[in-house]
C-alpha positions, 0 to 999 in steps of 0.5 A: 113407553109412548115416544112423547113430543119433544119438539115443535116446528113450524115454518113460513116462508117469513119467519119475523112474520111467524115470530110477530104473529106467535109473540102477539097472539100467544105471547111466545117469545122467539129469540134472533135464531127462532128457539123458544120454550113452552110450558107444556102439561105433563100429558097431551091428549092426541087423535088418530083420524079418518079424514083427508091427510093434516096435522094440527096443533091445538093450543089451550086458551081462556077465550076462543073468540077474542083469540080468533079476533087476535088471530086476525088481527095479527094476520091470520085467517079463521077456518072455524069460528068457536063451536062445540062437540057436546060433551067433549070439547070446545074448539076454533080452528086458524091457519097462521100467516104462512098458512100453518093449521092449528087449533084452539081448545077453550079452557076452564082452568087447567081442564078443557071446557066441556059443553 
């Protein structure tokens, strides 16, 4: 069996900051100690590529557009608006006040959109 993921991190130098900005923009709601849990699918899709070393998060969501505006808004900065890879996905790129990379990944429903 595949080790799955059990876990996620992500840290900053100001962790109330990081906790506002994930509650706002995500409506993930830390407790005083920075713990909380998500649903997450019983499956998560994962690459392995060839490009200068990172790891990013992506995260599900109805509408990349107003999320990056949220992202904003709530003191993080865009590295890619929304644009799509034909025929496999739709995709926004974001850093998080701290700096962290993730990503986003337009949703139709409980499946990744497909342009």
């Amino acid at each position: 069996m595949a080790a799955p993921i059990v876990f996620i991190d992500i840290a900053g130098p100001d962790d109330e900051t990081l906790k506002a900005f994930y509650a706002e923009v995500f409506d993930w709601r830390a407790d005083a100690s920075g713990q909380f849990d998500l649903d997450i699918p019983t499956s998560i899709r994962a690459a392995i590529r060839k490009d200068p070393a990172e790891k990013r998060l992506y995260l599900g969501v109805e509408d990349i557009t107003a999320t990056l505006e949220a992202v904003e808004a709530a003191g993080g900065s865009i590295d890619a608006r929304r644009f799509e890879v034909p025929g496999v996905v739709v995709l926004g790129l974001f850093r998080d006040p701290a700096g962290n990379p993730l990503g986003l990944v337009e949703m139709d429903g409980p499946r990744r959109r497909i342009p």
